[in-house]
N, C-alpha and C positions, 0 to 999 in steps of 0.2 A: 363336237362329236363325242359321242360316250361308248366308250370301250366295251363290246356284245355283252356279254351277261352270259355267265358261265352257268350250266347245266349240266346235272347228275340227272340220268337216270337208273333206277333200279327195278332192274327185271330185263328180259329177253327172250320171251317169248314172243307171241304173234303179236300181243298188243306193243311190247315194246318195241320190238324191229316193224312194226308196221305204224302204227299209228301216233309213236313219239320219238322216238330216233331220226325215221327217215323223215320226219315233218320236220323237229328243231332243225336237222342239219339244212335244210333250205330255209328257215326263216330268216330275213334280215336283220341283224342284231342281236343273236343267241349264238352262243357256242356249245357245240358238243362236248362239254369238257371230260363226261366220264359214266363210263357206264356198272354197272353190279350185274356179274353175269356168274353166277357159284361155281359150276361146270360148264367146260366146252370152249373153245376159241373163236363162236363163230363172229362177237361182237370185235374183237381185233381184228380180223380179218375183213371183215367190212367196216371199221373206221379203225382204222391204223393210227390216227392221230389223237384218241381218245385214249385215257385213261381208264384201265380196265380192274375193278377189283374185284375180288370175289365177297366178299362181306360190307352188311350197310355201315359197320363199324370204321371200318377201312375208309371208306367214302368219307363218312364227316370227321374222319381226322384231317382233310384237306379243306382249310378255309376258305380256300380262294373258292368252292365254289356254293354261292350263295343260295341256289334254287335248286329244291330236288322235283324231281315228276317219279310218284308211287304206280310202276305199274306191273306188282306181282301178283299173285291171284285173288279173288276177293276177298278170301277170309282174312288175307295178311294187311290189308290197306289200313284198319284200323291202329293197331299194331307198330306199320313202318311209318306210316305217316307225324305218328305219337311218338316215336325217335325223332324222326327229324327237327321237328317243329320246339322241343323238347332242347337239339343241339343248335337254337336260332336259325334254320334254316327256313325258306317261304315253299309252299308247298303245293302240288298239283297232282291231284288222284286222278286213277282211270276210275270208269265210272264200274260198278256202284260205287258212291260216295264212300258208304260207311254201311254196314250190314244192320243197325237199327241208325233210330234215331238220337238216343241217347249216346253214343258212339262219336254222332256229327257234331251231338252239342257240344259234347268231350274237344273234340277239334278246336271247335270255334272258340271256347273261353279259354284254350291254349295260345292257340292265335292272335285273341287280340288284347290278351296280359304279356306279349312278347312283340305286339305292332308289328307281325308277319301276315303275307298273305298267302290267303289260302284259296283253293279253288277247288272246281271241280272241271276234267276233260267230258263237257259236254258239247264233243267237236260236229254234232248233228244239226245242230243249230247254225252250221256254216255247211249247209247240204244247201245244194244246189234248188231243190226241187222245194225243198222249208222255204229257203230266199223270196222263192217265186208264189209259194203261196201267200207270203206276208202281204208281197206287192199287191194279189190279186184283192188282200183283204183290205187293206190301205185305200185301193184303187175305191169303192166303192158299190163297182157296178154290179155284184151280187145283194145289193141294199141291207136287210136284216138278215143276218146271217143265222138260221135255226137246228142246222145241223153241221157237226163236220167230224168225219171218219179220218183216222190214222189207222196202217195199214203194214206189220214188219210183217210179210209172210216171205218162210222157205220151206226148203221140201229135203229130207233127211230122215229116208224111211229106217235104219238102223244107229240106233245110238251111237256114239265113240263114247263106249266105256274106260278107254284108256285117257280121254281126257278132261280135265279136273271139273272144268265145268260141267258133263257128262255122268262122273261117277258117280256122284252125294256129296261131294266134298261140300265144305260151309262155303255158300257163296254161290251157287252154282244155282243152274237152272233158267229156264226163258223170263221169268220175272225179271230177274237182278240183271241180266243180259240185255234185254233189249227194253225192259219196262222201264229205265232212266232215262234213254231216249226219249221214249213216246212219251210219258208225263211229262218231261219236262218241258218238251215243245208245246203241247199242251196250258202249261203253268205260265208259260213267258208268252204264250200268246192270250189269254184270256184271265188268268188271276188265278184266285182260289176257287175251288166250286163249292156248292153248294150241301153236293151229297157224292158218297160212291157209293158204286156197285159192283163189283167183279166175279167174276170165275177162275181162278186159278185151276188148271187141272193138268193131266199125264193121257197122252191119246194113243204113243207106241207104244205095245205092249210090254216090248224089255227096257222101254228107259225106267230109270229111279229116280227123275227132276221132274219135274216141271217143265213142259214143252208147249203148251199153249196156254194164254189167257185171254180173257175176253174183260173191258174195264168200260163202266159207263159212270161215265162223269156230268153232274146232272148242275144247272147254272139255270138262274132266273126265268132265261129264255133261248135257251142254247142248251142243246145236246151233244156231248163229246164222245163220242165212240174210240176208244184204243185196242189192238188187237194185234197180237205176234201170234206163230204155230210155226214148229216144224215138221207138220203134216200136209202142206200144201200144195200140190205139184204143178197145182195153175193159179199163183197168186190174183188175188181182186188188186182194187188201183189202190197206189202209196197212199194217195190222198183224196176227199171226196169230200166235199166244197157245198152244199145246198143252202140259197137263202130267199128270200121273197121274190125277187129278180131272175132266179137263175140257178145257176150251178158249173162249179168245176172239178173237172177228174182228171188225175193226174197216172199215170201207171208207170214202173216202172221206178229203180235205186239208183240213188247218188252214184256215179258210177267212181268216184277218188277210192274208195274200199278197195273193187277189184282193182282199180289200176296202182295203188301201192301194193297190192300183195305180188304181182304179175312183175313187179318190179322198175315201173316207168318212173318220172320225177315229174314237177311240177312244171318242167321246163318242156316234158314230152307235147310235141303236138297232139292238142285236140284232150290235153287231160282235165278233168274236170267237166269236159262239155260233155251235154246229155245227148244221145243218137235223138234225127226229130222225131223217129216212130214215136218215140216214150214223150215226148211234149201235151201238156195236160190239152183238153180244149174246153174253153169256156162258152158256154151257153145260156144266150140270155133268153127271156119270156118276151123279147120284142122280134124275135125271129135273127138277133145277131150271135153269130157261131163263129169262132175264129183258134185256132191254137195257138199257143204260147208260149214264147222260145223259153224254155230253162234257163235261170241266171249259173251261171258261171260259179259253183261251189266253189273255195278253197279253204281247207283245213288251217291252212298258216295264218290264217285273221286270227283263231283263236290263241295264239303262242302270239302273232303281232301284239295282240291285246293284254296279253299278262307281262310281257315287256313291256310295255308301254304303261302299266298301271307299278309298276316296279320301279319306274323310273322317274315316276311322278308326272307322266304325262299325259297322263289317260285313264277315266274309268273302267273297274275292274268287270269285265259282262257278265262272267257265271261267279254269281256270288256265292260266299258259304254257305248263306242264310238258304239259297235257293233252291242249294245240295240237299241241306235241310229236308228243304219244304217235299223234295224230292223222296227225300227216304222214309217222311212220315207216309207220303200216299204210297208206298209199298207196304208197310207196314198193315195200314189202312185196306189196301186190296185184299192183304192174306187173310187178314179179320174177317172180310167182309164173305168171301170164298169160305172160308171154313164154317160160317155162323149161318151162311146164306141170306144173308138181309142188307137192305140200304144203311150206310152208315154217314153219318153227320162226318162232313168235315171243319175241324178247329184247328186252325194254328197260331193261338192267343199264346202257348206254353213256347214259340221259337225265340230261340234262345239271340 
């Protein structure tokens, strides 16, 4: 038996108390060893048994713990994560990776001139509704698959100027928010493509970000359509499936988000499971129609798996490389949005 593996995280905001805090502290085999929270007591208060510092300085004076998770806001990831990794610790960002790419290279030749690992919280990829479109793709029964739509729409007809993601801060806006998601589902389901195309743009009057994009990702014989807004007030479906065969649609979000924010545990009855209103249904061109129970997200496969790749027992899933590959096609989008044209995609220069 091997003693959990002790964990710092630093930051306590929404992403830390929701989607790294309360996720380690259920994983089997992590310990919550310690959190960086500058101001406030609300991280003692809800883990009493963690170590609570106010500075990242503070934190890696303690060796005992091995693994940090960066998750303060985006402009700082490059930065805290460049500490860490710096004082031999192994490392896991929220996403965006790194705000260029040059930044993630930075990471990685730190990284691996210190045989630490690095990652990236690309915990979408253990969405429920992702799971279920792999199967259907696996499955076959859509044959050639010629189109497929990804779909983050909300509806937030006034900014939050008060917060950071909202204001112009560096790092902010629906690109760096939700377009690490979409690509990277994307990236790990079909490879590199060929070409992009994007729109980047601002649809409410008083935001000062970025709040919707539109990304089309062009492959030999496959069309990827990506698409976030927070102008939406009757989303289209998460996902949207067409191939020579058939097609599937899926509507409707993982629902682990809201139910860590509302407060439940993975232990809650029915968390993770999708209502069946929201089960995609597949429809074949032989007249067969049927829906499709949602697989069972859970976020703790991705922390199962950076334990387990820590401890030598398992391959690492969100590779650096992939964070990478990740933050060049943002890059890539904004290019391509400002210039308005298709642009070649290369990733001959990853590092």
């Amino acid at each position: 038996m091997h003693e959990p593996v002790r964990v710092g995280v630093i930051g306590f905001g929404m992403a830390g108390r929701i989607f790294h805090t309360a996720v380690i502290a259920e994983t089997p085999g992590l310990e919550l060893a310690a959190i960086v929270q500058r101001t406030g007591d609300e991280a003692a208060s809800t883990y009493p048994d963690a170590r609570i510092f106010r500075s990242i300085d503070e934190l890696l004076e303690d060796a005992s713990i091995p693994f940090i998770v960066v998750a303060t806001p985006s402009g700082a990831h490059f930065e805290h994560a460049r500490q860490c990794l710096l004082a031999g610790r192994h490392v896991l960002i929220d996403k965006p990776f790194t705000l260029t790419s040059d930044e993630a290279a930075e990471l990685i030749r730190l990284a691996r001139e210190r045989s630490l690992l690095l990652t990236a919280y690309q915990s979408r990829r253990w969405d429920g509704d992702f799971l279920t479109v792999r199967e259907v793709l696996e499955s076959g029964e859509l044959e050639r698959l010629v189109r497929f739509e990804s779909h983050m729409d909300r509806f937030r007809a006034a900014p939050r100027l008060e917060a950071w993601r909202e204001n112009g801060e560096a790092g902010g806006g629906i690109l760096f928010d939700i377009g690490p998601h979409l690509i990277d589902q994307a990236l790990k389901l079909f490879g590199a493509p060929e070409s992009i195309l994007a729109e980047v743009r601002t649809e409410r009057e008083s935001a000062v970000i970025d709040d919707a994009f539109d990304i089309l990702l062009q492959y030999p014989a496959l069309t990827v359509f990506l698409r976030s807004t927070l102008s939406t007030f009757t989303p289209g479906p998460r996902f949207a499936l067409h191939g020579t065969k058939g097609s599937f649609v899926k509507f409707g979000i993982d629902p682990q988000e809201n139910q860590l924010k509302a407060g439940l545990t993975f232990a809650s009855p029915g968390f993770g499971e999708d209502p069946e209103s929201d089960w995609g249904e597949l429809r074949l061109a032989d007249g067969d129609s049927r829906r499709l129970v949602t697989r069972r997200g859970d976020y703790r496969d991705l922390y199962g798996n950076v334990r387990d790749a820590l401890l030598g027992k398992g391959e690492l899933e969100v590779k650096p490389e992939q964070a990478w590959r990740t933050t060049r096609m943002i890059e890539l989008a904004r290019q391509s949005s400002a210039e308005g044209r298709r642009l070649p995609v290369d990733f001959s220069d990853q590092p």
